[in-house]
C-alpha positions in Angstrom: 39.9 34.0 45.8 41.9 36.9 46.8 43.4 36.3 50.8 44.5 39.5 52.7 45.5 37.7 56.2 42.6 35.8 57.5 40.0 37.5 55.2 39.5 36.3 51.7 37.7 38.4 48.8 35.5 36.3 46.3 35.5 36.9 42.8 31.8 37.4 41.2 31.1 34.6 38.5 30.8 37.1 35.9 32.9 35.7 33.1 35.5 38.0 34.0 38.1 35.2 33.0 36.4 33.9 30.2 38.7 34.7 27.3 37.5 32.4 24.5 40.7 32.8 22.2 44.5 33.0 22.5 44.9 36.7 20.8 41.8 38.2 22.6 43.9 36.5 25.6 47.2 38.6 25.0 45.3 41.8 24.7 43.5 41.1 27.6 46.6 40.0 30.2 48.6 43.5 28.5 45.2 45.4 28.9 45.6 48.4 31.8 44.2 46.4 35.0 41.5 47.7 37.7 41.0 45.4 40.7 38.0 47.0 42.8 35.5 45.5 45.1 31.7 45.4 46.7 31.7 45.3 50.6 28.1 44.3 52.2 26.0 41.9 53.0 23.8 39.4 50.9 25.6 40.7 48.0 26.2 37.3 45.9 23.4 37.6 43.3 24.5 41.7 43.0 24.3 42.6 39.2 27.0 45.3 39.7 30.5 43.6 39.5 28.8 42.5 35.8 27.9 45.5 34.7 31.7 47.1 35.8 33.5 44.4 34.3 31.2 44.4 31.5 32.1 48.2 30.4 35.7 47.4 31.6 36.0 45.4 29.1 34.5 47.8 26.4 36.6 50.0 27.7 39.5 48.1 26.8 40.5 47.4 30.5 41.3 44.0 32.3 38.3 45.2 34.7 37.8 42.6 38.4 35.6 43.2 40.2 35.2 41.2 43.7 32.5 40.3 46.6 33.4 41.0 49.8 30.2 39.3 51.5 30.2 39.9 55.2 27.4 37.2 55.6 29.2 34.6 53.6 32.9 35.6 55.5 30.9 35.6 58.9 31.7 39.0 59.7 29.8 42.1 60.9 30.5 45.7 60.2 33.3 45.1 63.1 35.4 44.1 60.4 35.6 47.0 58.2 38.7 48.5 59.4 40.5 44.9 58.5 38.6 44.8 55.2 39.4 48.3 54.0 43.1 47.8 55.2 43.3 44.5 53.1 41.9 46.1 50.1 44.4 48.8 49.9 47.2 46.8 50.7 46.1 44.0 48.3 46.6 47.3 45.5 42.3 47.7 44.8 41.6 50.7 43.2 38.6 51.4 45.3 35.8 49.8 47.0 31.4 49.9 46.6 30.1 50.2 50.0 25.9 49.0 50.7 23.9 47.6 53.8 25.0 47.5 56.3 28.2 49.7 55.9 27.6 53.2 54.5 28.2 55.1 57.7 30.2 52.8 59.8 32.9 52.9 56.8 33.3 57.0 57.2 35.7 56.5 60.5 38.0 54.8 58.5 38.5 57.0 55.9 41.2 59.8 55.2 38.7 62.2 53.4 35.2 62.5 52.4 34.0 65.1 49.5 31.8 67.5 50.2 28.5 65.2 49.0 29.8 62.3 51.2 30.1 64.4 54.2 27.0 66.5 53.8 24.8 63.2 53.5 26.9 61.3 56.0 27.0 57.9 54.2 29.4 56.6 52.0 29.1 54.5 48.3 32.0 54.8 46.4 35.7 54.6 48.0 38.8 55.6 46.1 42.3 54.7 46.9 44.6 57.1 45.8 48.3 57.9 46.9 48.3 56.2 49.6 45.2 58.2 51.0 41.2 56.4 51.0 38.2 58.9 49.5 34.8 58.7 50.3 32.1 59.5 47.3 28.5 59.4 47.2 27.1 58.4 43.8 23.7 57.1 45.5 22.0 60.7 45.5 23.2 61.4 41.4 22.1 57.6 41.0 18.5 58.2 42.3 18.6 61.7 40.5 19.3 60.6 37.2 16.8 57.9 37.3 13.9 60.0 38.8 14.6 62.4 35.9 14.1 59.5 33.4 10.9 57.7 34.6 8.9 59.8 37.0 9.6 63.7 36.7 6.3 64.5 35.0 4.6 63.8 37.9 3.5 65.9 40.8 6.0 65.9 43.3 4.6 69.0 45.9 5.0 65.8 48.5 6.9 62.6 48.8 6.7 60.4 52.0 10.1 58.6 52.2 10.8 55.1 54.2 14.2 55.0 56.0 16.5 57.4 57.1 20.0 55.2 57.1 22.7 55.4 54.5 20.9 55.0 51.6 18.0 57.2 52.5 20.0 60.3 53.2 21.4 60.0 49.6 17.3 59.9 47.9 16.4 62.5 50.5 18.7 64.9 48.9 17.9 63.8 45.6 14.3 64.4 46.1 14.5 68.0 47.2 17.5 68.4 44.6 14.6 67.3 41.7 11.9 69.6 43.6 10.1 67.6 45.8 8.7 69.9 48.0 8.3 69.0 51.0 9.5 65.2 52.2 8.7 63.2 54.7 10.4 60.5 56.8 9.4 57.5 58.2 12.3 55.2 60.3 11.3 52.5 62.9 14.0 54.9 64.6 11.9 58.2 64.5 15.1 60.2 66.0 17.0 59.2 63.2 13.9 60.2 60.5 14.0 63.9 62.8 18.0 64.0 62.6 18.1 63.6 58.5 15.0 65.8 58.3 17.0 68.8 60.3 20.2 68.3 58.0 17.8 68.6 54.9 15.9 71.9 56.4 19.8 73.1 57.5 20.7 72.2 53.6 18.2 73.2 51.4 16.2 75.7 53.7 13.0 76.2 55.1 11.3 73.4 56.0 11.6 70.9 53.0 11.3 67.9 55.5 9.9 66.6 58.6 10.0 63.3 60.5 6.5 62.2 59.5 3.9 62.0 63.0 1.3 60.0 61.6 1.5 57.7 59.2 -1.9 56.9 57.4 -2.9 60.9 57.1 1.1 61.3 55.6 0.5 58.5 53.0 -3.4 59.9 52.2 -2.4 63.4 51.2 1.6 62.6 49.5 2.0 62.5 45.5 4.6 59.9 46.2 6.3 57.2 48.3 9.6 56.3 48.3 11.5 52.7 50.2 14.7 53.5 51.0 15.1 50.4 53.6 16.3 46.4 52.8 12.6 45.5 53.1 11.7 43.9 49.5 15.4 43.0 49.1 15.3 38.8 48.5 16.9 38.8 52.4 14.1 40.8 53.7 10.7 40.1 51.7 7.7 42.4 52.5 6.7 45.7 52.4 7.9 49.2 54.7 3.9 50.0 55.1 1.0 48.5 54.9 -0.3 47.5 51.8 -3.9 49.2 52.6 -2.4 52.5 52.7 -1.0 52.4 49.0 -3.6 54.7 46.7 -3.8 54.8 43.2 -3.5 58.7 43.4 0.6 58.3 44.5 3.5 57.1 42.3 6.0 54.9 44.1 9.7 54.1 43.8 11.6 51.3 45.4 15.7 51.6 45.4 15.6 47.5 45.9 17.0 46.1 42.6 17.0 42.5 43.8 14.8 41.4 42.9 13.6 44.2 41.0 10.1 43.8 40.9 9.4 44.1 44.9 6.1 43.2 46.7 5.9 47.0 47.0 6.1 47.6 43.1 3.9 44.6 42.5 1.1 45.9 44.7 1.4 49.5 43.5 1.5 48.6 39.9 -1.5 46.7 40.5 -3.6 50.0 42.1 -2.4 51.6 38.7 0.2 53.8 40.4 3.2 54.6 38.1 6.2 53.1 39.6 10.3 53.3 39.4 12.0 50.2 40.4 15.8 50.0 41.5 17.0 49.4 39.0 17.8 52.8 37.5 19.6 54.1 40.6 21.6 51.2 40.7 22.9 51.4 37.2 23.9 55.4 37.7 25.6 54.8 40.8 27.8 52.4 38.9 28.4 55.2 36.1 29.7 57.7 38.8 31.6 54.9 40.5 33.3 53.3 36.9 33.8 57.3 36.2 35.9 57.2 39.7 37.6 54.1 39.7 38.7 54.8 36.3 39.3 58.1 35.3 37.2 57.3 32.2 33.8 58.2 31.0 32.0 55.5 30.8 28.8 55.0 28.6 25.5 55.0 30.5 22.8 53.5 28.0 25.8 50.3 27.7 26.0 50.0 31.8 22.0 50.2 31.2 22.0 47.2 28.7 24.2 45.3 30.5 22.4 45.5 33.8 19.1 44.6 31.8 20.7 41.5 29.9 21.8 39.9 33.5 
């Protein structure tokens, strides 16, 4: 463990110091060294500290990746200005944000580029100089997979669950792949009509809408999105009803543990093409190695990494 006062950072049980011989030792202790972490909560079975110390290592870097578990350090997002201050101080290279700290991290930061600040939610952080960036690779994440798995498919409109963090990021991916018009579901309906005003203010015209009534929403969309922790392992379930699922929609789900959610399980079972998290998850980590690093990292390996875990 890592301490930085009375906070301590777990490292991931990813093999990260198993070295099996003395000269693959040597190269690894003189290899250039990147210390970055995860901040969140129920993060210990994450498949991402693997997947960036995996590449690390093909990359020829002594790559460490930590947990910074706010559920197993007891903490709540109250602590994020002692946990970002440790990290920098303790000389990380950045930090992976997820639930329940992509917004409540942007007070604490020195500058956000223009994708962080337009979606108002925060992935990526990079310390540099002295000076903490916020990034959003979420939206490029979702993007890239949506392009893989499900752009054949109509897409005129897309009913989206959850309006937080990690739904303002797919929101703009959506309408950046051509959704055309999105709609938002949040048990906080004043949060699903401020993200749909940001889109319309973004994009133009009006793209999206805080959705009125649910059933008639699902009945006439070409595809449903979760956005929300409901399906993670922590929160089992589904974000609507099963009865409303149709085998007319395709549906995604940005939960990638586990990665076969009760949503995508019913769905798949109606004969509805589905995307699980998987892909977003894996993308975001490209855009985040890119950051941390400097280097290029290569996507199909991050891919076969995640898959192998």
């Amino acid at each position: 463990m890592l301490h930085a006062g009375t906070v301590c950072f777990q490292s991931a049980e990813t093999g990260s110091g198993s070295i099996g011989n003395s000269s693959l030792a040597a190269q690894y202790a003189s290899a250039q060294s990147v210390l970055v972490g995860l901040i969140g909560s129920g993060i210990q079975a994450s498949r991402t500290p693997a997947m960036h110390e995996r590449e690390g290592a093909e990359q020829g870097l002594r790559y460490i990746y930590k947990l910074i578990d706010l559920d197993v350090l007891r903490l709540g997002p109250e602590s994020l200005p002692e946990l970002v201050t440790g990290a920098q101080r303790m000389g990380f290279a950045g930090l992976n944000v997820t639930y329940p700290c992509k917004q409540a991290i942007i007070p604490l930061l020195d500058e956000l580029t223009p994708d962080a600040q337009a979606l108002g939610a925060v992935n990526t952080v990079v310390f540099r100089e002295g000076r903490s960036i916020g990034h959003n690779t979420d939206w490029w994440g979702f993007a890239e997979s949506f392009k893989r798995e499900l752009m054949d498919l109509a897409r005129e409109r897309v009913v989206q669950f959850g309006a937080g963090g990690a739904g303002a990021a797919v929101a703009h991916a959506l309408l950046t792949v051509g959704v055309g018009t999105l709609e938002i579901v949040d048990t906080d309906k004043s949060r699903a009509e401020q993200l749909a005003s940001e889109l319309c203010e973004r994009f133009g015209g009006e793209r999206a809408a805080a959705a009125d009534d649910l059933k008639p929403a699902v009945s006439r969309a070409n595809g449903i999105v979760n956005t929300t922790p409901v399906g993670m392992a922590k929160y089992p379930g589904m974000a609507l009803p099963a009865p409303l699922l149709h085998p007319g929609v395709w549906v995604a789900d940005i939960v990638y543990f586990p990665l076969e959610t009760e949503l995508l399980r019913t769905a798949r079972a109606l004969g509805c093409r589905t995307m699980g998290g998987g892909g977003m998850a894996v993308f975001q980590a490209v855009g985040a190695f890119r950051l941390f690093t400097g280097i290029e990292p290569d996507p199909e390996r991050m891919r076969q990494h995640f898959q192998s875990m």
